[in-house]
VEXGUMI-89127 format. One record per residue (C-alpha): residue number from 1; residue in three letters; x, y, z. Coordinates in Angstrom, 1 decimal, m for minus. Layout:
% VEXGUMI-89127
+-----+------+--------+--------+--------+
:  nr : rest :     xx :     yy :     zz :
+-----+------+--------+--------+--------+
: NUM :  ALA :      X :      Y :      Z :
...
+-----+------+--------+--------+--------+
END
This chain:
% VEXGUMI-89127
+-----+------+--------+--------+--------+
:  nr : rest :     xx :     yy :     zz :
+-----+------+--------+--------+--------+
:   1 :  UNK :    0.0 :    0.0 :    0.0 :
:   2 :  UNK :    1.6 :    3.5 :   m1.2 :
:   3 :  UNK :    1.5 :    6.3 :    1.6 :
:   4 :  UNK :   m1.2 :    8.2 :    0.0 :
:   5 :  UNK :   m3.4 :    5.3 :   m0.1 :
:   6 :  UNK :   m2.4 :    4.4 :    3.6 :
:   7 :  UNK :   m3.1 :    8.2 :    4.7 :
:   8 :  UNK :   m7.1 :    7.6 :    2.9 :
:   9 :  UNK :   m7.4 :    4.7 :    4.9 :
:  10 :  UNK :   m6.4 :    6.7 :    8.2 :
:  11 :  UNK :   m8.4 :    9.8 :    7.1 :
:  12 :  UNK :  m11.4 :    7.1 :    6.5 :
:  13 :  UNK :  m11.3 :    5.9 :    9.8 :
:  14 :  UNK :  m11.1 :    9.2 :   11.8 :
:  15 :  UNK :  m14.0 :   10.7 :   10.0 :
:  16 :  UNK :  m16.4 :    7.4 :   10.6 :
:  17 :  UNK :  m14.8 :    7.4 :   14.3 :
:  18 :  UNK :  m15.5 :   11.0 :   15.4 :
:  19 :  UNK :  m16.5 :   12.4 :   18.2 :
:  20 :  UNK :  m20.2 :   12.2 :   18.8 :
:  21 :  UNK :  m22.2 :   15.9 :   19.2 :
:  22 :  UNK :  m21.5 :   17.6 :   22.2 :
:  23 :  UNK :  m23.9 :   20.1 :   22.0 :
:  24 :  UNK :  m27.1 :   17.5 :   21.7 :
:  25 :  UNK :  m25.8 :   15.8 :   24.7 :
:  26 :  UNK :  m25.3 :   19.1 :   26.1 :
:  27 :  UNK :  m28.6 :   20.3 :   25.8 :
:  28 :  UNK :  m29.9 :   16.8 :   27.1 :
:  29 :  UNK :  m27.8 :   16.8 :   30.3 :
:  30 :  UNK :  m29.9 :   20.2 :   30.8 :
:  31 :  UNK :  m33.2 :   19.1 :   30.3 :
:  32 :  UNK :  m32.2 :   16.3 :   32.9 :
:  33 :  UNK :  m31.1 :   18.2 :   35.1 :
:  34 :  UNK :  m33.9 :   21.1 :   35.5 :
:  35 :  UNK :  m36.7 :   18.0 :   35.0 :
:  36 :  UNK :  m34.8 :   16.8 :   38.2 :
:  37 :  UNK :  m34.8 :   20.1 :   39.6 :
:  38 :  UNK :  m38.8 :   21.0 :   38.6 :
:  39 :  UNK :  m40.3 :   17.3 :   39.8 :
:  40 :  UNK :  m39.0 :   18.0 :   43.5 :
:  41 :  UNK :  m40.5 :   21.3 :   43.3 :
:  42 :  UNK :  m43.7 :   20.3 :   42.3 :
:  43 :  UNK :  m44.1 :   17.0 :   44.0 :
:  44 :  UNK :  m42.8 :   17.7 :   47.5 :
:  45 :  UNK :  m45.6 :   19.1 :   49.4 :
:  46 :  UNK :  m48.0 :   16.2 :   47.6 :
:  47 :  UNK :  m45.5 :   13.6 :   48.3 :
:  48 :  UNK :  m45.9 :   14.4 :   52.0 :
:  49 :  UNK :  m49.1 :   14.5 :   52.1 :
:  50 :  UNK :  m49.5 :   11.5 :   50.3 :
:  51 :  UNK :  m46.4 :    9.4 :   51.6 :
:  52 :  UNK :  m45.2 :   11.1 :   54.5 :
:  53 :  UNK :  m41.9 :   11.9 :   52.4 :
:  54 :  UNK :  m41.5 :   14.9 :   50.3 :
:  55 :  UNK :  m38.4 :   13.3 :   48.8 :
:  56 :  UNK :  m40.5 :   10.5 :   47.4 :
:  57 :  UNK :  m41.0 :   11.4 :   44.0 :
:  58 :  UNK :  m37.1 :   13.0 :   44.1 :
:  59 :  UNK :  m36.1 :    9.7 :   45.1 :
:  60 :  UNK :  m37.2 :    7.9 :   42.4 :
:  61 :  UNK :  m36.9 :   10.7 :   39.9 :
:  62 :  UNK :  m33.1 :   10.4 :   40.8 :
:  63 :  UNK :  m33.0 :    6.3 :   40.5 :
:  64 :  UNK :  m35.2 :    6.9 :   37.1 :
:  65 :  UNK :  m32.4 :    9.7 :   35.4 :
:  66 :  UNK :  m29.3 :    7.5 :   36.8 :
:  67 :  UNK :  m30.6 :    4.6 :   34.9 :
:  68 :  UNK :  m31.6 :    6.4 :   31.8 :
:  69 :  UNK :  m28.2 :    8.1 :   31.8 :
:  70 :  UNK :  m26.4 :    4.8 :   32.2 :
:  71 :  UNK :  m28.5 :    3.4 :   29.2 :
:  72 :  UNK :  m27.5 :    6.2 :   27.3 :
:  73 :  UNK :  m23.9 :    6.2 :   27.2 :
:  74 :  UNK :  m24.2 :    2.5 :   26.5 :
:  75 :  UNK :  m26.2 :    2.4 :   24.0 :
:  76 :  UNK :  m24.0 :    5.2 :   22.5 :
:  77 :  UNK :  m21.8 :    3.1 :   22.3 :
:  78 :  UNK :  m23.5 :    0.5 :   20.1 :
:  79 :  UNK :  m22.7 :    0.9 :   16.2 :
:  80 :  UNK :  m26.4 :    2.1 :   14.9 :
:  81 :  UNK :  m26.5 :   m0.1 :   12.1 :
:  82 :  UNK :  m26.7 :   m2.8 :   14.7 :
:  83 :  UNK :  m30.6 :   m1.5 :   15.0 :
:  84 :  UNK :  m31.2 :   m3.0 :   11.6 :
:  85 :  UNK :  m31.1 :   m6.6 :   12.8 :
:  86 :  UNK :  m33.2 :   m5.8 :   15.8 :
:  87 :  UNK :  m36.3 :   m4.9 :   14.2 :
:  88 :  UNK :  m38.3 :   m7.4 :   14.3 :
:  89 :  UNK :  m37.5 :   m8.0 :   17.8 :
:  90 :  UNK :  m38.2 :   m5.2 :   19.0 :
:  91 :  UNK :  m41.4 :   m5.1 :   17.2 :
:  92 :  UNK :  m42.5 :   m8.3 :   18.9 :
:  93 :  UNK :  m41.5 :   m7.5 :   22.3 :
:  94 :  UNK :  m43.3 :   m4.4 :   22.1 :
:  95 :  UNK :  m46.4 :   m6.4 :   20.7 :
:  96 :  UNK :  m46.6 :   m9.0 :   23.6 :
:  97 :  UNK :  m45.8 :   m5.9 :   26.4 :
:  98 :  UNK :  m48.5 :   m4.0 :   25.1 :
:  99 :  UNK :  m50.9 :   m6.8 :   25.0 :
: 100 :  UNK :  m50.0 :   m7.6 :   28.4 :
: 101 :  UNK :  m51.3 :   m4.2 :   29.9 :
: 102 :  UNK :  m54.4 :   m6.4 :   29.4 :
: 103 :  UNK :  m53.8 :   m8.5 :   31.9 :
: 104 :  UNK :  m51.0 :   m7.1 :   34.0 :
: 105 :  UNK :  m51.7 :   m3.8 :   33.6 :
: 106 :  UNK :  m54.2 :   m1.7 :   35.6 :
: 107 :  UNK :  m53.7 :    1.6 :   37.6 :
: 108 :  UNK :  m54.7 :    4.0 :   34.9 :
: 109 :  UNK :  m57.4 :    7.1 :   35.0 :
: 110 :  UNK :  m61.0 :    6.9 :   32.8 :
: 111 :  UNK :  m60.4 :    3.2 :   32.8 :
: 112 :  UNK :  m56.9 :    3.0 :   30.5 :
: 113 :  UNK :  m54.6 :   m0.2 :   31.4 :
: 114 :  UNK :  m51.2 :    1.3 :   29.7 :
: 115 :  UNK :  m49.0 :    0.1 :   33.0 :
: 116 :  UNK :  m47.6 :   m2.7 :   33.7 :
: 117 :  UNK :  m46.9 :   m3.3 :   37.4 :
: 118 :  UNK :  m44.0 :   m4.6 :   39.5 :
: 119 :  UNK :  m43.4 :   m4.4 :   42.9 :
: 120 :  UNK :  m43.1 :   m0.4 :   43.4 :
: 121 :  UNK :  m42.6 :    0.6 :   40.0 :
: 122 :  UNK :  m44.1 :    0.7 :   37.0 :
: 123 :  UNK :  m43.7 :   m0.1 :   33.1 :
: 124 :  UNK :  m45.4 :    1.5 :   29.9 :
: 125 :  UNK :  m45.0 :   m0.6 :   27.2 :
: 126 :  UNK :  m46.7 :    2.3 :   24.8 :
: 127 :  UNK :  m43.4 :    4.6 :   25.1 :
: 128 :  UNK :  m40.7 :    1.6 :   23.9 :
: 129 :  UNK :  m44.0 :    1.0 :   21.3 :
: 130 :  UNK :  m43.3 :    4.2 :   20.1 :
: 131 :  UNK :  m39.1 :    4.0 :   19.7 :
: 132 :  UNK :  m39.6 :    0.5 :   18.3 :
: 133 :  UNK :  m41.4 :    1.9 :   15.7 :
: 134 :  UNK :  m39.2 :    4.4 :   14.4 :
: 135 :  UNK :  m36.6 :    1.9 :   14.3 :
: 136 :  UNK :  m39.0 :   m0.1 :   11.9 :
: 137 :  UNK :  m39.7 :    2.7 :   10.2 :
: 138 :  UNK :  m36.3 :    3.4 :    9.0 :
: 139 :  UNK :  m35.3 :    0.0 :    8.0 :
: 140 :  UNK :  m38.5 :   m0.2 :    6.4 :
: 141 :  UNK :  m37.9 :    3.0 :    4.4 :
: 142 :  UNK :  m34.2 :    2.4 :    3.9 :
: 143 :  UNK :  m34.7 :   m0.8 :    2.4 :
: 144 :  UNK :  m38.1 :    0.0 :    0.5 :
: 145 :  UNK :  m36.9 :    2.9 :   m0.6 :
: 146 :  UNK :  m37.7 :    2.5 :   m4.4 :
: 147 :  UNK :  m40.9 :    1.3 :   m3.5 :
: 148 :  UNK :  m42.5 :    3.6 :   m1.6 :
: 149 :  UNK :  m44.1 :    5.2 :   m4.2 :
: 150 :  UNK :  m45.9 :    1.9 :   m4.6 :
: 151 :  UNK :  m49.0 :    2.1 :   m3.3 :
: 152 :  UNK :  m49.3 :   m2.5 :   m2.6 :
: 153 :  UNK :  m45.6 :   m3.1 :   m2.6 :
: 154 :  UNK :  m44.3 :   m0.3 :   m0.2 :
: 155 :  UNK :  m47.1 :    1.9 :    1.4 :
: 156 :  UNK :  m49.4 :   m0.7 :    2.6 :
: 157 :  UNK :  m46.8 :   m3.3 :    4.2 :
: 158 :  UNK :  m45.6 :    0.0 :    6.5 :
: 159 :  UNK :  m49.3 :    1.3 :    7.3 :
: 160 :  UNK :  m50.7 :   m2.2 :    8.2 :
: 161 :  UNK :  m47.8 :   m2.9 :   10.5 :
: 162 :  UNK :  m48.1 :    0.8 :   12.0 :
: 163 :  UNK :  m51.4 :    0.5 :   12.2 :
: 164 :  UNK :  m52.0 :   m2.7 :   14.2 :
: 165 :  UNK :  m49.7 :   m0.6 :   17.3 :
: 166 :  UNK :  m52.0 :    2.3 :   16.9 :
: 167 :  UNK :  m54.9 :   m0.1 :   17.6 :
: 168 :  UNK :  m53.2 :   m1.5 :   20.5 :
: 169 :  UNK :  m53.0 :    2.5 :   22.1 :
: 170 :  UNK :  m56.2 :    2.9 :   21.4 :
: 171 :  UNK :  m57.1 :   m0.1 :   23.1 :
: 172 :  UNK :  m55.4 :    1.4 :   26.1 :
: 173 :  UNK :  m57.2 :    4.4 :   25.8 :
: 174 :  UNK :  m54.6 :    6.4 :   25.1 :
: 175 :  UNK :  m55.4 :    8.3 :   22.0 :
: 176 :  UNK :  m52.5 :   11.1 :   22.5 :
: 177 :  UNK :  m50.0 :    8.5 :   22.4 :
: 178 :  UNK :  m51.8 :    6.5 :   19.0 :
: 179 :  UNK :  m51.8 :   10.0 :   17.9 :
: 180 :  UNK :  m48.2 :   10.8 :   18.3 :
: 181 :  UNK :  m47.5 :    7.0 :   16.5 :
: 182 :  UNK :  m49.4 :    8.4 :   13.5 :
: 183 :  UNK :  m48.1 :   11.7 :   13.3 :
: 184 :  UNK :  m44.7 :   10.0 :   13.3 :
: 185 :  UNK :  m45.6 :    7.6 :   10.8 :
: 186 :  UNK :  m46.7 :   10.2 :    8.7 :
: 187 :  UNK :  m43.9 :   12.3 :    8.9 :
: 188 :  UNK :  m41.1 :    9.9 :    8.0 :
: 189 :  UNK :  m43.2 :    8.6 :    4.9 :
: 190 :  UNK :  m43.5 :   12.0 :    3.9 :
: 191 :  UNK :  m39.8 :   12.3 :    4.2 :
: 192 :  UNK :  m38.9 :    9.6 :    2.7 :
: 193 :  UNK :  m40.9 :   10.3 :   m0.6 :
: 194 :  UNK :  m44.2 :    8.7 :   m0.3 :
: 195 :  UNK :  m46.9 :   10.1 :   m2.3 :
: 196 :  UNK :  m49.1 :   12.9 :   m0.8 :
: 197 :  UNK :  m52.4 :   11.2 :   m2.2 :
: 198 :  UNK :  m51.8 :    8.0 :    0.0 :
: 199 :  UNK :  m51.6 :    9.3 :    3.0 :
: 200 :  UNK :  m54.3 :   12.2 :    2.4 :
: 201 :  UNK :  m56.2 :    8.8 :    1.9 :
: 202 :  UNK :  m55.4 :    7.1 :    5.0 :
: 203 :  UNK :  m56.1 :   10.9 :    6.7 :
: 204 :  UNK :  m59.9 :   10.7 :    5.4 :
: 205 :  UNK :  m60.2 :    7.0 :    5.9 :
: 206 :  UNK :  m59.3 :    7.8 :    9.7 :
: 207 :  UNK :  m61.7 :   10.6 :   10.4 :
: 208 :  UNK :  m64.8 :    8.1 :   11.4 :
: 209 :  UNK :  m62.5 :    6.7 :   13.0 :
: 210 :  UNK :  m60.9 :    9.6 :   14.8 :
: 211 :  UNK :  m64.4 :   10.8 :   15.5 :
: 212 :  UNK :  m66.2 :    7.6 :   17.0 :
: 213 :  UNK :  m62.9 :    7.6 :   19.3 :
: 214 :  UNK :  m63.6 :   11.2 :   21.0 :
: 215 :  UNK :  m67.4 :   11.6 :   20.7 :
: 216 :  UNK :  m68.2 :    8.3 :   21.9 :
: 217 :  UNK :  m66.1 :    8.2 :   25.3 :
: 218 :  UNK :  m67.4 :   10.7 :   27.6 :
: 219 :  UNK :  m64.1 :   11.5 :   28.9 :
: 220 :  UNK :  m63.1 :   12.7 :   25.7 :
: 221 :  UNK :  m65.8 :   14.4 :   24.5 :
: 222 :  UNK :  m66.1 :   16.5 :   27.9 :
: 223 :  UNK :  m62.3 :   17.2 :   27.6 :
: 224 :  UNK :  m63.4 :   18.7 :   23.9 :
: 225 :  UNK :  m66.3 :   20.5 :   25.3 :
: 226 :  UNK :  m63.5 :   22.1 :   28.0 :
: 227 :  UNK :  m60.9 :   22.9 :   25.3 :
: 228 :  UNK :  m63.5 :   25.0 :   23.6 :
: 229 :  UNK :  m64.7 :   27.0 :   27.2 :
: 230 :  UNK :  m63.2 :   25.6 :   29.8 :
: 231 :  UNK :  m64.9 :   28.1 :   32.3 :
: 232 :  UNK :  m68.2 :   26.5 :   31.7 :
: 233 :  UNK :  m66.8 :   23.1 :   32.6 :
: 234 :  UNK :  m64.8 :   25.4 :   35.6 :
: 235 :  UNK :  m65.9 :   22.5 :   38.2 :
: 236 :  UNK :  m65.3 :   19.4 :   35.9 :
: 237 :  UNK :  m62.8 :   18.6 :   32.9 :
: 238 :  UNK :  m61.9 :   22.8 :   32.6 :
: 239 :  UNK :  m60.5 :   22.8 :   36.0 :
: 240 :  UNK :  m57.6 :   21.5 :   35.2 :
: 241 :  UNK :  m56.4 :   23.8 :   32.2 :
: 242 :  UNK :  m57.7 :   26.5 :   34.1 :
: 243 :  UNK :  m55.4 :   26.0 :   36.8 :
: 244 :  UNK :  m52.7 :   26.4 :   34.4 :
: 245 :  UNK :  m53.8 :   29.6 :   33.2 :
: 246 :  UNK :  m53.7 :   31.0 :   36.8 :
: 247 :  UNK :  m49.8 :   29.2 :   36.8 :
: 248 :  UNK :  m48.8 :   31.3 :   34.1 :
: 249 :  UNK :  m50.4 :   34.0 :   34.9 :
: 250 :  UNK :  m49.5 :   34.6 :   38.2 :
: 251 :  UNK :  m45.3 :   33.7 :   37.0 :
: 252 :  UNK :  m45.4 :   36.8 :   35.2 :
: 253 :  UNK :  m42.2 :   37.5 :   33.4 :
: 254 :  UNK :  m39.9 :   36.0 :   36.1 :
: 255 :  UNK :  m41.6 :   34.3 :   38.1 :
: 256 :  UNK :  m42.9 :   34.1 :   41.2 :
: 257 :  UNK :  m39.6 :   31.8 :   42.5 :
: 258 :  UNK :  m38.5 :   28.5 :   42.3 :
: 259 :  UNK :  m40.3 :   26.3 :   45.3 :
: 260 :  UNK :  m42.8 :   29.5 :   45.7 :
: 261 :  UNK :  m45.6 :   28.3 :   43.0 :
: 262 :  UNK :  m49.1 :   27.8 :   44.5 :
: 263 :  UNK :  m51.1 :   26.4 :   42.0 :
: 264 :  UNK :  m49.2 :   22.9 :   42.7 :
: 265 :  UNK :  m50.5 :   23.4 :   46.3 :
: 266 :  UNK :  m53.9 :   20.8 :   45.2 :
: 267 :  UNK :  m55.1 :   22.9 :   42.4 :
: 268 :  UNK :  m53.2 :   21.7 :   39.6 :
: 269 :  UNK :  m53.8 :   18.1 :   38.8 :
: 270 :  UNK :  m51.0 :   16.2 :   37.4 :
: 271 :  UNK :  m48.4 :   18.9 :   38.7 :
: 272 :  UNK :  m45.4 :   16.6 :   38.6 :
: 273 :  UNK :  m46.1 :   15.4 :   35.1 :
: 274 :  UNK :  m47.9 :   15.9 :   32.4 :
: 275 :  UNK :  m48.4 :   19.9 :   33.7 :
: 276 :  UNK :  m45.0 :   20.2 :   35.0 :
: 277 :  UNK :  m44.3 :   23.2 :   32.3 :
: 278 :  UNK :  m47.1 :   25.1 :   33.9 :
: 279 :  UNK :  m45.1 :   24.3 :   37.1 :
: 280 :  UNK :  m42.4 :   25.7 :   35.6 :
: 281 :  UNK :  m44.4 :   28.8 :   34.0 :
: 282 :  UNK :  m44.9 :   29.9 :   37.9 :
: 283 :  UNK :  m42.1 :   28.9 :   39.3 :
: 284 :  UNK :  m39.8 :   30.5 :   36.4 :
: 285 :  UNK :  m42.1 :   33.1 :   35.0 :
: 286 :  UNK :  m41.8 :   33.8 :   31.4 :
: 287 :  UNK :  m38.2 :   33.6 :   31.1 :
: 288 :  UNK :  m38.4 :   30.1 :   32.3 :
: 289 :  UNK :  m40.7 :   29.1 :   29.7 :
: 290 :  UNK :  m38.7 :   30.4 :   26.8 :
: 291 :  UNK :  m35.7 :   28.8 :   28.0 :
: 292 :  UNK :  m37.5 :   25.4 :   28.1 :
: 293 :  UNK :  m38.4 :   26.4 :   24.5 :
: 294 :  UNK :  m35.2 :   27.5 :   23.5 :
: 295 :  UNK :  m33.3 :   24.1 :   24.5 :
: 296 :  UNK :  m35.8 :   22.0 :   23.4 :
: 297 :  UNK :  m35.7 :   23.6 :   19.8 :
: 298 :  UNK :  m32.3 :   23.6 :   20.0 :
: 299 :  UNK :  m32.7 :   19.7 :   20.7 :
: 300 :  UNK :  m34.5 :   19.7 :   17.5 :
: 301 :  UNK :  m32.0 :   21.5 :   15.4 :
: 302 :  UNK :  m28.9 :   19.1 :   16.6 :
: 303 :  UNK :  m31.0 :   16.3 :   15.8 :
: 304 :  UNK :  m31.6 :   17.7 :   12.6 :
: 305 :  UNK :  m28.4 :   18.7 :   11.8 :
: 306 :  UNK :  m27.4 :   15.2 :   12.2 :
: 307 :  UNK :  m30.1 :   13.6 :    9.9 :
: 308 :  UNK :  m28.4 :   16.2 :    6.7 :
: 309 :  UNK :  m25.3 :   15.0 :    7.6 :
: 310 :  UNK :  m26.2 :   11.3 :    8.2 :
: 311 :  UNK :  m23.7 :    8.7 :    5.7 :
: 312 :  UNK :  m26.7 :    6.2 :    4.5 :
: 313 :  UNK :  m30.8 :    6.1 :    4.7 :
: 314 :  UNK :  m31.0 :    4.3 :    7.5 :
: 315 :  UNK :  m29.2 :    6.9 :   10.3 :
: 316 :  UNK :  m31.2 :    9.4 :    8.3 :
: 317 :  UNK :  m34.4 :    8.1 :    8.6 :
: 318 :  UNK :  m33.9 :    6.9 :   12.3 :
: 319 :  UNK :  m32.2 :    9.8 :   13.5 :
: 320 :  UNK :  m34.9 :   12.3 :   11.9 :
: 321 :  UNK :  m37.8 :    9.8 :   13.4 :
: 322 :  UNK :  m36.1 :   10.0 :   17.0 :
: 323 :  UNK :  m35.9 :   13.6 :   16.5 :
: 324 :  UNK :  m39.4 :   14.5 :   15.4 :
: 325 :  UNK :  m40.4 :   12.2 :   18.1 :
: 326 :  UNK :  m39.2 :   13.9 :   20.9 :
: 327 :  UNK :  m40.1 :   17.5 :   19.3 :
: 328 :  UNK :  m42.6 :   16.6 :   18.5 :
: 329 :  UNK :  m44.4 :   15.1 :   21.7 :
: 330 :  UNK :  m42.6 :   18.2 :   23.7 :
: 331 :  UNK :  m44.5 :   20.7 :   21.4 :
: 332 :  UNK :  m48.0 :   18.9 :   21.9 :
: 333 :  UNK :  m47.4 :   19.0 :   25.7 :
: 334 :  UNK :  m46.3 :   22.6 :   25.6 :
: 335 :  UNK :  m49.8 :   23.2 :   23.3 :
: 336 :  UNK :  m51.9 :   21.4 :   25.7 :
: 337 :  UNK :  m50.5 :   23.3 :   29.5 :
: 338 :  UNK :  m51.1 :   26.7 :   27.5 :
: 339 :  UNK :  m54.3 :   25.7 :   26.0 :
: 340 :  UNK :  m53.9 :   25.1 :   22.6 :
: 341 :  UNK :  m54.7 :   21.7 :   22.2 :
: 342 :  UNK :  m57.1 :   19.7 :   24.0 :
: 343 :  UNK :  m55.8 :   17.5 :   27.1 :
: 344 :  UNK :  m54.2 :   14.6 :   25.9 :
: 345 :  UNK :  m52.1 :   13.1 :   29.1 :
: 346 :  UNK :  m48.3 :   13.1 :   27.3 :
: 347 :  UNK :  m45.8 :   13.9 :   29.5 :
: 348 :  UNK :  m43.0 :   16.3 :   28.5 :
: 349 :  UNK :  m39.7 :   14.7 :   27.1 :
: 350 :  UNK :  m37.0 :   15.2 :   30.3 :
: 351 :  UNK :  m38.6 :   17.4 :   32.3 :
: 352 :  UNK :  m41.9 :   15.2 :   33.7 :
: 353 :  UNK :  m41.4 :   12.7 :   36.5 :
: 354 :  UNK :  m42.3 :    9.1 :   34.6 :
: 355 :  UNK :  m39.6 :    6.5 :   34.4 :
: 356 :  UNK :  m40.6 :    4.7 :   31.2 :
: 357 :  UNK :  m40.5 :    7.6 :   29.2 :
: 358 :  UNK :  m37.3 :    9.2 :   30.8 :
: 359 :  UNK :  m35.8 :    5.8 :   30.1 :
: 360 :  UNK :  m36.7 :    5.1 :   26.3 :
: 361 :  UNK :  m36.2 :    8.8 :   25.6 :
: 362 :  UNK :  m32.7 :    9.0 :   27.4 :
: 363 :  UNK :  m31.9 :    5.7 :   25.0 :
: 364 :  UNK :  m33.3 :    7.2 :   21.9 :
: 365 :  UNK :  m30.8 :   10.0 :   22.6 :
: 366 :  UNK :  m27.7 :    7.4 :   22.9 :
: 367 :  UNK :  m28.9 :    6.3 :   19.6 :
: 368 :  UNK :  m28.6 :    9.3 :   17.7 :
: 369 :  UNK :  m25.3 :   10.2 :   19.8 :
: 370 :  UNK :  m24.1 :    7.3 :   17.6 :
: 371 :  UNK :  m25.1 :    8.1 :   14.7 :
: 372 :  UNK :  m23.6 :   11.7 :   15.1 :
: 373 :  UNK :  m20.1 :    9.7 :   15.4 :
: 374 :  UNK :  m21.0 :    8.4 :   11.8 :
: 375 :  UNK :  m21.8 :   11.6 :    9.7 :
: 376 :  UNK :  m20.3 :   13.4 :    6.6 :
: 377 :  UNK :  m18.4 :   17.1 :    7.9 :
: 378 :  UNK :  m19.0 :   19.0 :   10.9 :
: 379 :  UNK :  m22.0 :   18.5 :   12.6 :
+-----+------+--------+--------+--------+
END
C-alpha cells in the first residue's frame, strides 16, 4: 500500500470514528437536570401529604435519570446499524408488552390499562412501542426505498404494521399516544418520498375513525367541550387547564420563585407530570418558559443537523424519526398546558417525572449520539 493510499485509509477511519455531538448531549444533560430540579418542586408538598416523604418522587426521579443516563452512554456506544437486525425483535416484544397491559396492567385514569406493574414501580409498554417503531420505520424506508411510491408493494406493508400498534393504544385508551405513532408515521413517509395522495387517503379514511374515538367516550368528549370553554366546565374537565392559566399568569415574566408556586398546592392536577411546564411557568415566569423552548428547539436543530449529515438512509431516517419524536411530543405538551390543544395526558420529554419515558427517551438520545459519530463534515 503506497503512503497516499495508507493516509485515505487513516483519514477514513477518523471521519467514521469521530467524536459524537457535544452540543445534543449538552442540551440533554440540561433538560435532565432542570426536569430533576422542577419534579422535586412540584411533587414535594403532595409527596408528603400522600407518603409522608417529600423526597419521594425526588427519590425515584433520581434512580429513574441514573438509569436512563447509564443506558445512554451504552447504547451510544453500540454501532447504529446494529438497529437494523433488531427490528423485528423489537417489534415483537413491544407487541406481547402492550398486549399484556391487558392482563397485567391496571392503575390508569377513565379506565386506561397502559402500566404494567412490578413491585413499586411501573412499566409503559406504549413509550418503547413508540421507539420500536421508528426503528422499523427506518429500515423499512431504507430498504423499500424505491418502493415507496408503490402504493401495494411499499405503502401498505408500512401502514398495516403501523397500524396494528396504533390499535393496540387505542385499546389502552390512550389516543395522544396513537396519535403521536401516527403523526410519526406520517412524517417519515413524507420524508422519505411517499406520495401525498396515500396518506391524504389514510387521513380521510381515519376521520370516522378519529371521530367515534372522542365523541363516543365521555371522557373525551367533555375534555373537547373544555378545550372550547373551559370556564363552563370550571368545576369538571376545565379545571384542570384553568389552573394552568392561573400558573402562568401569576409567574409573570420571572416568576414568582423556584419552590414559591401555588397552584401545585392541590389545584393543579398532574403537577409533577404531564403539567409540570405550567409548574415551571410559575415557578420561572416567562423567562423560564422560553428557556424550556429554547433548549428543546435547540434539541430539534442538533438532531436535525445530524439527519443532513447522516452517511446512509437508515441513520437518516432513524435519527430524523427519533428527532421528530421527541419535538414533537414536547411541542404537543407545551400546546396542551397553554391551551392550545385539547388535554391529551403526554408527558413532557426530560422534564416530567415518569420513568418509562425518561428511560426510552434518554436511550433514543444514545442512539442518535451514535449516529452523530458516523456523519459526513461538521455537525
Amino acid at each position: 500500500m503506497t503512503l497516499l493510499a495508507h493516509r485515505k485509509v487513516l483519514a477514513a477511519e477518523v471521519r467514521h470514528h469521530k467524536p459524537f455531538d457535544f452540543y445534543l448531549l449538552f442540551v440533554t444533560l440540561l433538560l435532565v437536570l432542570l426536569g430533576t430540579v422542577m419534579v422535586f418542586s412540584s411533587s414535594a408538598i403532595s409527596a408528603a401529604e400522600r407518603f409522608q416523604d417529600s423526597y419521594y418522587f425526588l427519590k425515584r426521579e433520581l434512580i429513574y435519570v441514573s438509569a436512563g443516563l447509564l443506558l445512554m452512554f451504552l447504547v451510544k456506544r453500540i454501532p447504529y446499524r446494529l438497529w437494523w437486525k433488531a427490528v423485528y425483535p423489537l417489534l415483537g416484544v413491544s407487541f406481547v408488552l402492550m398486549l399484556s397491559t391487558h392482563f397485567l396492567g391496571g392503575g390508569g385514569v377513565n379506565g386506561a390499562a397502559r402500566w404494567i406493574r412490578l413491585g413499586g414501580f411501573s412499566f409503559q409498554p406504549a413509550e418503547l412501542t413508540k421507539l420500536a417503531l421508528v426503528i422499523f420505520m427506518a429500515y423499512v424506508l431504507a430498504k423499500k426505498q424505491e418502493r415507496i411510491r408503490d402504493f401495494v408493494k411499499g405503502f401498505l406493508p408500512v401502514i398495516s404494521v403501523a397500524g396494528v400498534f396504533i390499535l393496540l393504544t387505542l385499546a389502552q385508551r390512550d389516543l395522544g399516544g396513537a396519535a403521536v405513532i401516527a403523526a410519526i408515521v406520517a412524517m417519515m413517509l413524507f420524508v422519505a418520498g411517499t406520495r401525498i395522495a396515500f396518506l391524504g387517503g389514510i387521513l380521510l379514511a381515519s376521520l370516522p375513525v378519529l371521530y367515534q374515538a372522542v365523541f363516543s367516550v365521555e371522557f373525551r368528549r367533555r375534555r373537547i367541550l373544555a378545550f372550547l370553554d373551559p370556564w363552563r366546565y370550571q368545576l369538571d374537565s376545565g379545571f384542570q387547564i384553568i389552573q394552568s392559566f392561573v400558573a402562568f399568569q401569576s409567574g409573570g415574566l420571572t416568576g414568582v420563585g423556584l419552590g414559591e408556586g401555588k397552584q401545585k398546592l392541590f389545584y393543579l392536577p398532574e403537577a409533577h407530570t404531564d403539567f409540570i411546564f405550567s409548574v415551571i411557568g410559575e415557578e420561572l415566569g416567562l423567562l423560564g418558559v422560553l428557556a424550556v423552548v429554547t433548549l428543546f428547539t435547540f434539541f430539534v436543530f442538533r438532531g436535525f443537523m445530524i439527519t443532513l449529515k447522516s452517511r446512509d438512509l437508515f441513520g437518516l431516517y432513524l435519527s430524523f424519526g427519533i428527532t421528530a419524536l421527541i419535538g414533537l411530543q414536547a411541542f404537543v405538551n407545551m400546546a396542551v398546558v397553554m391551551g392550545l390543544f385539547p388535554t391529551k395526558g403526554l408527558v413532557l420529554p426530560f422534564l416530567s417525572y415518569g420513568g418509562t419515558a425518561l428511560l426510552v427517551d434518554l436511550i433514543a438520545v444514545g442512539i442518535l449520539l451514535n449516529i452523530s459519530t458516523d456523519t459526513e463534515g461538521e455537525t
